[in-house]
C-alpha positions as a printed NumPy array, in Angstrom:
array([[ 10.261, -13.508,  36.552],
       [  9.448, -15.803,  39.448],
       [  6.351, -16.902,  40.501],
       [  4.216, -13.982,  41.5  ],
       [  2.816, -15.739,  44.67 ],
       [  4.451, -15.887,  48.153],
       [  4.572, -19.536,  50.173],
       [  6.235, -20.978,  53.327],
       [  9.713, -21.368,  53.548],
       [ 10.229, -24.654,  51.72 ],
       [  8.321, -23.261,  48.388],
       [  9.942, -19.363,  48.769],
       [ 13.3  , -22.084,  48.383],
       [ 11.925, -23.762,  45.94 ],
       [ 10.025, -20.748,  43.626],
       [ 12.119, -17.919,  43.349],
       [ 13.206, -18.716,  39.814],
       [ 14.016, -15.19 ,  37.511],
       [ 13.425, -17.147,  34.339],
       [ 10.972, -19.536,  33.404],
       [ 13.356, -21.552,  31.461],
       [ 16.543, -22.446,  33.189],
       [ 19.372, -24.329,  30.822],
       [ 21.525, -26.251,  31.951],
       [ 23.754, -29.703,  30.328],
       [ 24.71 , -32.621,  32.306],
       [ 24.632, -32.62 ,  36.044],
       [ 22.17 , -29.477,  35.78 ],
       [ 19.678, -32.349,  34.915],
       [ 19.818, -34.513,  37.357],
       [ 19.784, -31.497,  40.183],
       [ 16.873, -30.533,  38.669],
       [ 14.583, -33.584,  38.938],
       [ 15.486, -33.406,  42.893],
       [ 14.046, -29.787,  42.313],
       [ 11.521, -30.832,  40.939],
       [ 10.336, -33.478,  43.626],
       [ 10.174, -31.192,  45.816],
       [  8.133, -28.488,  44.148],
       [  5.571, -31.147,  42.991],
       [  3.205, -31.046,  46.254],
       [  3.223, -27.122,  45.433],
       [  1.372, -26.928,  42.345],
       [  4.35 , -25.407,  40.465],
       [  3.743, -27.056,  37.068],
       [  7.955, -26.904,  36.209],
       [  8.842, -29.575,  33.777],
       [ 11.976, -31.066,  32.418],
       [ 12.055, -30.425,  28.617],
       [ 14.81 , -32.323,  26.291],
       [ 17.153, -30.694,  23.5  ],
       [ 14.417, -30.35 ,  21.04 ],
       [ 11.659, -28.441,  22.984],
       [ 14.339, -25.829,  24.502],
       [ 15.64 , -25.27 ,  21.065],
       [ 11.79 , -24.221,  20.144],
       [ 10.832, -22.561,  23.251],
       [ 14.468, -20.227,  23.068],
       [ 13.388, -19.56 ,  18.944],
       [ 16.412, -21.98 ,  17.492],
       [ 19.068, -21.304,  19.424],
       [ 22.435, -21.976,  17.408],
       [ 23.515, -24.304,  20.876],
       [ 21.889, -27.736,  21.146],
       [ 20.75 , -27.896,  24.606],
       [ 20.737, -31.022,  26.424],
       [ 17.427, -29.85 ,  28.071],
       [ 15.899, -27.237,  30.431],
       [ 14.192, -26.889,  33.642],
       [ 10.588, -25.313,  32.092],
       [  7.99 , -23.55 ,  33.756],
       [  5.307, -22.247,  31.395],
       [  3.03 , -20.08 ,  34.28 ],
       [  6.015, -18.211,  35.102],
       [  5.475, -14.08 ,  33.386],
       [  7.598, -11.133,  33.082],
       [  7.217,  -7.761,  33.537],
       [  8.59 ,  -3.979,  32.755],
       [  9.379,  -2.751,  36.492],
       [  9.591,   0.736,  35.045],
       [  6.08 ,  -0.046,  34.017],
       [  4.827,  -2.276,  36.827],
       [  6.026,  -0.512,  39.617],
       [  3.808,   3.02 ,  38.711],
       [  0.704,   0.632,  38.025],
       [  1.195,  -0.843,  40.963],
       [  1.555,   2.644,  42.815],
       [ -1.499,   4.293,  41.058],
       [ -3.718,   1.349,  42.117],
       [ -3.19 ,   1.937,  45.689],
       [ -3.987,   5.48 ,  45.719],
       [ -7.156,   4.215,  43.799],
       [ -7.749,   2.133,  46.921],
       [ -7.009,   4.794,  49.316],
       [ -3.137,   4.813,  50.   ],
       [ -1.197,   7.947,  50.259],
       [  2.415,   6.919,  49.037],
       [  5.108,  10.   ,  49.518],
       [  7.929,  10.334,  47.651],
       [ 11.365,  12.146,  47.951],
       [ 10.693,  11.884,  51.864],
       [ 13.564,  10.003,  54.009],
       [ 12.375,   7.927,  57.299],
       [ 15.147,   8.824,  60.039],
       [ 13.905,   6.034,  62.563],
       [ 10.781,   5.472,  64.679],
       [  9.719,   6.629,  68.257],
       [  8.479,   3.984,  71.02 ],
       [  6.061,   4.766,  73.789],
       [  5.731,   1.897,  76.676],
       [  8.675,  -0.022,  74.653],
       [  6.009,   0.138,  71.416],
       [  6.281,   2.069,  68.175],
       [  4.721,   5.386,  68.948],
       [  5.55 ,   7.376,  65.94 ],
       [  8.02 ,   7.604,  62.662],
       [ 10.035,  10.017,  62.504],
       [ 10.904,  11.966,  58.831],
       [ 12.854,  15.05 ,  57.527],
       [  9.49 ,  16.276,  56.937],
       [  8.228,  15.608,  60.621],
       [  6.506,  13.133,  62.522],
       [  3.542,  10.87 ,  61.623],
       [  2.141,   9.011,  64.479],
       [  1.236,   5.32 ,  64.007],
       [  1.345,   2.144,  65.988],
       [  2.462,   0.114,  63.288],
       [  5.24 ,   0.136,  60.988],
       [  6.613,  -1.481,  58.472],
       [  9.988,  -1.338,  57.4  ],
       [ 10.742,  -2.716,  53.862],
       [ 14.01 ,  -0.778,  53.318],
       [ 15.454,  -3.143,  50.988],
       [ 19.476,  -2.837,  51.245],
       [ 18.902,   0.017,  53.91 ],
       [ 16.958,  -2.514,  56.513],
       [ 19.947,  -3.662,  58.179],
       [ 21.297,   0.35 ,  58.889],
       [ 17.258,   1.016,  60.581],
       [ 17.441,  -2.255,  62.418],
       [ 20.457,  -1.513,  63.727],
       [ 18.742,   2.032,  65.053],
       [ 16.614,   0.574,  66.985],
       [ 18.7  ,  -2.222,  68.028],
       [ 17.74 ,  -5.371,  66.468],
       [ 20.278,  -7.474,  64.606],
       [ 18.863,  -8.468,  61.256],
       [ 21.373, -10.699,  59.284],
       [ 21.747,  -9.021,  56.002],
       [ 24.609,  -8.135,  53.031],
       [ 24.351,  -6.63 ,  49.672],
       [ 26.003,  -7.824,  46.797],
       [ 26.112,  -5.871,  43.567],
       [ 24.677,  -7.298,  40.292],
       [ 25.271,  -5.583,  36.646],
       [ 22.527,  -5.463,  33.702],
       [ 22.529,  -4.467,  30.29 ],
       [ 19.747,  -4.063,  27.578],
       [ 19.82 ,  -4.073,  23.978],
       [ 18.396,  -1.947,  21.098],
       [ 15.273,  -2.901,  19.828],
       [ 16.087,  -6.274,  17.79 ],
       [ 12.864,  -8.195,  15.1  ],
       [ 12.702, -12.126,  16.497],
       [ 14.441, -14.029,  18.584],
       [ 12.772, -16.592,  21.981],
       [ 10.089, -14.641,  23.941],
       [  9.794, -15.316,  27.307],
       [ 13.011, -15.289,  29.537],
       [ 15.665, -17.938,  30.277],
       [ 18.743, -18.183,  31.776],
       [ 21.758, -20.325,  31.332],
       [ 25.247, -20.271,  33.339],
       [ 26.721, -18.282,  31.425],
       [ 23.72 , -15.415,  30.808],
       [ 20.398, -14.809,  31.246],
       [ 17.777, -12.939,  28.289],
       [ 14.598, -11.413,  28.675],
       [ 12.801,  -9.608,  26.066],
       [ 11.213,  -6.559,  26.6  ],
       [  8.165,  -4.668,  25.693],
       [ 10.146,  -2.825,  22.741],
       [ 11.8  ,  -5.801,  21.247],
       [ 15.447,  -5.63 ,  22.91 ],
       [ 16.472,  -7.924,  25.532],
       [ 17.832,  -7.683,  29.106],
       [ 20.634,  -9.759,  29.403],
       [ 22.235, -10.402,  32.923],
       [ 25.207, -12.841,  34.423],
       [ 24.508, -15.496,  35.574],
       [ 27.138, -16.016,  38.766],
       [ 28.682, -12.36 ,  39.044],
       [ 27.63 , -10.924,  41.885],
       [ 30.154,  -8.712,  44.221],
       [ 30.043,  -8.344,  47.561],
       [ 31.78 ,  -5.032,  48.856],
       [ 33.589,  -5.692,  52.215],
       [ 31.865,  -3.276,  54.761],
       [ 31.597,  -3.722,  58.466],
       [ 28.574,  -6.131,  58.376],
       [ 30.981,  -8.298,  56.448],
       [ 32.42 ,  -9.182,  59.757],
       [ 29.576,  -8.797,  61.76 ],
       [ 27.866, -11.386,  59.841],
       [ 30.925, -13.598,  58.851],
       [ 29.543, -16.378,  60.553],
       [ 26.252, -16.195,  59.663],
       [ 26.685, -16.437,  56.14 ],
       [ 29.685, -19.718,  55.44 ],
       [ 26.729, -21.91 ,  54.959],
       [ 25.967, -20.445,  51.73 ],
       [ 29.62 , -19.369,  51.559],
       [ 30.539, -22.967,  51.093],
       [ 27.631, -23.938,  49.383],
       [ 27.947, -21.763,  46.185],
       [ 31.667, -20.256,  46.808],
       [ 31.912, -18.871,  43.092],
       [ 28.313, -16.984,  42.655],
       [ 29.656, -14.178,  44.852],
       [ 33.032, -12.336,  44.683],
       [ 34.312, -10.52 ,  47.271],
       [ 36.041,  -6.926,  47.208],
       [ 36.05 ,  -3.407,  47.637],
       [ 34.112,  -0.737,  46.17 ],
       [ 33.112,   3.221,  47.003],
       [ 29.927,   1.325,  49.017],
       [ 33.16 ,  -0.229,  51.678],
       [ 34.442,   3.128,  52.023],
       [ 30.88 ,   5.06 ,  52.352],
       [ 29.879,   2.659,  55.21 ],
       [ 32.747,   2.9  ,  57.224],
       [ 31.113,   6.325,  58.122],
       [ 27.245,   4.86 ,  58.614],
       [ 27.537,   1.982,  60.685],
       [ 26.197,   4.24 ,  63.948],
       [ 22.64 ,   5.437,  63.161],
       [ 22.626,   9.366,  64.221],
       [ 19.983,  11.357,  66.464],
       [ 16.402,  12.188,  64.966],
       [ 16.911,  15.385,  64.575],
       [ 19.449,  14.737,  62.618],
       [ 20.011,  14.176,  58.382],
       [ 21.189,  10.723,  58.081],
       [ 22.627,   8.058,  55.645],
       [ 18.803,   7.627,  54.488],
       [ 18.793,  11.708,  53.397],
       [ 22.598,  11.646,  51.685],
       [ 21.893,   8.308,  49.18 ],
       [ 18.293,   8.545,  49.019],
       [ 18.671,   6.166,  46.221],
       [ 21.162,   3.051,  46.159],
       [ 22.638,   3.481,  42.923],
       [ 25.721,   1.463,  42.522],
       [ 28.205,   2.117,  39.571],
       [ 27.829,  -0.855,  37.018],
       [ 30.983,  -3.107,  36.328],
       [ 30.755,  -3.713,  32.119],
       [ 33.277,  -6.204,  32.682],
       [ 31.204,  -8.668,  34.49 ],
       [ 27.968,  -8.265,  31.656],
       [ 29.233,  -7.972,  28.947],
       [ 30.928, -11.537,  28.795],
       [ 27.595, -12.448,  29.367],
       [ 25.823, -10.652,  26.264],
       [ 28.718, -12.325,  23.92 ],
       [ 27.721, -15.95 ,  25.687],
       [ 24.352, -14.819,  24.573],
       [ 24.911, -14.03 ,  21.03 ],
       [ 26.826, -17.274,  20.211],
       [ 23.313, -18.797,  21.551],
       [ 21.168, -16.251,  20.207],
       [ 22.014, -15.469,  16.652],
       [ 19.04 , -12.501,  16.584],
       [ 21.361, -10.752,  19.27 ],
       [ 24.992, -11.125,  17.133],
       [ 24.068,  -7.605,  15.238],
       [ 22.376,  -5.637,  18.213],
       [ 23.923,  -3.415,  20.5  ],
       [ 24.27 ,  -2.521,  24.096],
       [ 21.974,   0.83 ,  24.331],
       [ 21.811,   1.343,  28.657],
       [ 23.576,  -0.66 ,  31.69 ],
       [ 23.116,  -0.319,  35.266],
       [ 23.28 ,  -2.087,  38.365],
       [ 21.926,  -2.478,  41.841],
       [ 22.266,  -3.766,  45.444],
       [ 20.686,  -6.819,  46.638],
       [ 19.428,  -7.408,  50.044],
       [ 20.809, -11.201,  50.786],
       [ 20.427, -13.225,  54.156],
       [ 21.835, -16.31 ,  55.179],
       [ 19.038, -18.534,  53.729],
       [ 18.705, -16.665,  50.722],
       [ 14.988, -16.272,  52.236],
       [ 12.656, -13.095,  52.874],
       [ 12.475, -11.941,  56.711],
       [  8.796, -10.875,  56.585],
       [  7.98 , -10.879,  60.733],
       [  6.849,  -9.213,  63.533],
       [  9.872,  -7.411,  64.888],
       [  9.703,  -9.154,  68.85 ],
       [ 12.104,  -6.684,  70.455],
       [  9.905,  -3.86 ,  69.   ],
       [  6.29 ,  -4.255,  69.488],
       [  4.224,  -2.418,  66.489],
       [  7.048,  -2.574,  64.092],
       [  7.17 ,  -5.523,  61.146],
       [  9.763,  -6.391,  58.45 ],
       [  9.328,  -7.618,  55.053],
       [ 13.52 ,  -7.48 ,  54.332],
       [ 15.503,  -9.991,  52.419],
       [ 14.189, -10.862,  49.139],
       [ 17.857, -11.417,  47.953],
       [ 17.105, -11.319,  44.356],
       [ 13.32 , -12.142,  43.945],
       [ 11.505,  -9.151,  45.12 ],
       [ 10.114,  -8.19 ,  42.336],
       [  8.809, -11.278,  41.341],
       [  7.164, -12.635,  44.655],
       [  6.279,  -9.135,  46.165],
       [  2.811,  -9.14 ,  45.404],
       [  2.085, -12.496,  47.29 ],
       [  4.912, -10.516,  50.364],
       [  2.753,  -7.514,  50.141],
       [ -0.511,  -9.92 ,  50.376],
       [  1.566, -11.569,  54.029],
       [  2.686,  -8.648,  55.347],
       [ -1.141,  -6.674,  54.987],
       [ -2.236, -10.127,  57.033],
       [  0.238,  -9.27 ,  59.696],
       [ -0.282,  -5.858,  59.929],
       [ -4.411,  -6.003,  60.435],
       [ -4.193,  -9.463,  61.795],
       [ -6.531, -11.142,  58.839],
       [ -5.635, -15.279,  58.701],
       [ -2.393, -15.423,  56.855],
       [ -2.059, -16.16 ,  53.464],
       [  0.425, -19.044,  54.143],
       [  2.209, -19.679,  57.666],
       [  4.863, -16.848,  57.926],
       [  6.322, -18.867,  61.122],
       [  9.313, -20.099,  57.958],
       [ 10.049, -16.518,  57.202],
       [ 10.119, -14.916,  61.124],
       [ 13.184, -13.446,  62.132],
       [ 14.257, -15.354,  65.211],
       [ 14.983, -18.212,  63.165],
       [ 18.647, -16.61 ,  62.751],
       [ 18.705, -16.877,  66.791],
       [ 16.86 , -19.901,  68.09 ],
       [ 19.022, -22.599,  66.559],
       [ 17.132, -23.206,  63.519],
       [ 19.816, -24.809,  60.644],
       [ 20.266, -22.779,  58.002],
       [ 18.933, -24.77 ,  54.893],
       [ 19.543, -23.82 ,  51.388],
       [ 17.548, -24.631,  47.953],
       [ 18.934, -27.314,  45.733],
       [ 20.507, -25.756,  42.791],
       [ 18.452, -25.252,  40.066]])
C-alpha cells in the first residue's frame, strides 16, 4: 500500500508507492536517491537498503538484490475487508450510503447544482460530489466539463494459502507480492497495463504524450470489448432515461492470464515459498489515469455546487482516506488539510506543464 495520507501535488508525486519495498538493480539506485531528495522535506522516512537487508526484509529471497528503495511506515490492507469497515463506520457517524442505486446526472438551478438525479428519483442537494472512478469522465462530459481521463486495464492473481515466505509487500520489475490475511499472496505485473482504444483516446491524444514518452512501455495499447461498448456511450442520454451507469453498474473487465502469470513465475524464481503454490482466483480492473498521473480533487468552476475527487490512477486505495479527509474540507469549507490548489482541475487548461514523478 501507499501512504495512507493525502499531500500537495509534489508529495501525491512523490508518495503513491503500492509497496513498501521497491527492488530494483543498477540504475534503479541511483533514480532512487533523486527520489529520495525530494521526499525528505516530507517526512516520508523511505530509505535505501543494500543486498543484505532486502534479502531479510523479502524472507531470503533466492535473487541477490543489489538493494531496495524501503519504506517501513508504509501498511497493507484486505480491500474486501477495509472497504465494509470503512462503510459501517460512517453509518456509525451518521451517513446513509445506498447501494445498487445508479446516479443518471445532476440538475442545476441559477447555473448551480440543484438536485441529483437517480433511477430511484431525485434527492435535492446543493452539493455534490462526484467520485465515479473510471465513470467520471462519461458524468463530466454530461454536464459539459472536459476532465482529462483514460482507463487502462491491470490483471491480478492470488495464491492458495502458502506457510512463510517475506511479509509485507514489494515489488520488483518484473512482479509485485503481497501477502494476505490467509497466508497466500497477491502477485501483480509490474509494467502491463492496457489501454483499450475508445473515443477519449483521441480526444485526449494530446493530453497524455507527456507521459506517453516518458514511460512508453508501462502501457500497451489495443482493443478490447470496453472499445467497442463505448463507441455507443460517448453521448450522455436524457434523465429520464437508463444510461451507461444502469447497464455496467460495475466495471468489471475480463482478466488477461497472459500478462500475470509471467509475473507469478518471475516471482517464484525469487520467492522459493511460492514455487509449490497455486493460482486459486484472478481478476482485473480499470484504472482512472490523467495526464499527471495525479488525483483531480476540485471544485468543479463551470458547475457551482458540484466537486470532484477523480483520478487516483492507481493509488486510490491507498491515499483515499487522507482524499476523503480534502474533499470533506471542500465540501463544508473547514481549512484544508493541505493546499488542494496542486490537485484543481484547471491546471489541464491554464498552461500549467505537465510534470511527472521520477521513477521509482
Amino acid at each position: 500500500m501507499g501512504h495512507a495520507r493525502c499531500a500537495h501535488r509534489r508529495r501525491d508525486r512523490l508518495s503513491p508507492q503500492r509497496h513498501p519495498l521497491h527492488i530494483g538493480n543498477g540504475a534503479d539506485l541511483a533514480n532512487r536517491d533523486a527520489w529520495l531528495a525530494l521526499a525528505k522535506p516530507h517526512g516520508v522516512d523511505s530509505r535505501q537498503i543494500g543486498p543484505d537487508e532486502t534479502q531479510a526484509v523479502m524472507g531470503g529471497a533466492a535473487i541477490r538484490y543489489k538493494g531496495a528503495l524501503y519504506t517501513p511506515s508504509d501498511g497493507r490492507a484486505e480491500p474486501q475487508k477495509a472497504v465494509p469497515a470503512i462503510a459501517a463506520g460512517a453509518r456509525r457517524a451518521g451517513a446513509t450510503i445506498v447501494t445498487g442505486c445508479a446516479v443518471r446526472g445532476i440538475e442545476r438551478s441559477g447555473g448551480r447544482v440543484s438536485a441529483v438525479v437517480t433511477e430511484k428519483g431525485r434527492i435535492e442537494t446543493a452539493t455534490v460530489v462526484l467520485a465515479g472512478g473510471a465513470w467520471s469522465r462519461l458524468f463530466c462530459k454530461g454536464v459539459g466539463i472536459r476532465l482529462p481521463q483514460l482507463k487502462v486495464r491491470n490483471t491480478v492473481l492470488r495464491t492458495a494459502p502458502v506457510e512463510g515466505g517475506p511479509d509485507g509487500a514489494g515489488a520488483t520489475g518484473s512482479y509485485a507480492y503481497r501477502k494476505r490475511l490467509d497466508g497466500g499472496y497477491t502477485i501483480a505485473t509490474a509494467g502491463v497495463n492496457l489501454h483499450p482504444l475508445v473515443p477519449d483516446s483521441l480526444a485526449f491524444f494530446r493530453d497524455f504524450r507527456r507521459v506517453r514518452r516518458a514511460d512508453p512501455d508501462s502501457v500497451q495499447v489495443g482493443f478490447s470489448a470496453q472499445s467497442w461498448r463505448e463507441q455507443f456511450e460517448i453521448t450522455p442520454v436524457p434523465l429520464d432515461r437508463p444510461g451507461a451507469f444502469e447497464r455496467h453498474r460495475i466495471l468489471d473487465p475480463r482478466p488477461d492470464a497472459r500478462s500475470v502469470l509471467p509475473a507469478l513465475e518471475a516471482a517464484r524464481l525469487a520467492l522459493p515459498v511460492l514455487r509449490q503454490v497455486e493460482p486459486v482466483q484472478i481478476w482485473a480492473g480499470l484504472i482512472d489515469v490523467t495526464p499527471d498521473v495525479v488525483p483531480v480533487i476540485s471544485h468543479a468552476e463551470a458547475v457551482p455546487g458540484l466537486l470532484i475527487a477523480t483520478g487516483f490512477s492507481g493509488h486510490g486505495f491507498g491515499i483515499g482516506p487522507g482524499a476523503g479527509h480534502l474533499v470533506a474540507d471542500l465540501v463544508t469549507g473547514d481549512r484544508p488539510i493541505v493546499d488542494p490548489t496542486e490537485f484543481r482541475l484547471s491546471r489541464f487548461s491554464d498552461g500549467t506543464p505537465i510534470e511527472l514523478a521520477p521513477p521509482v
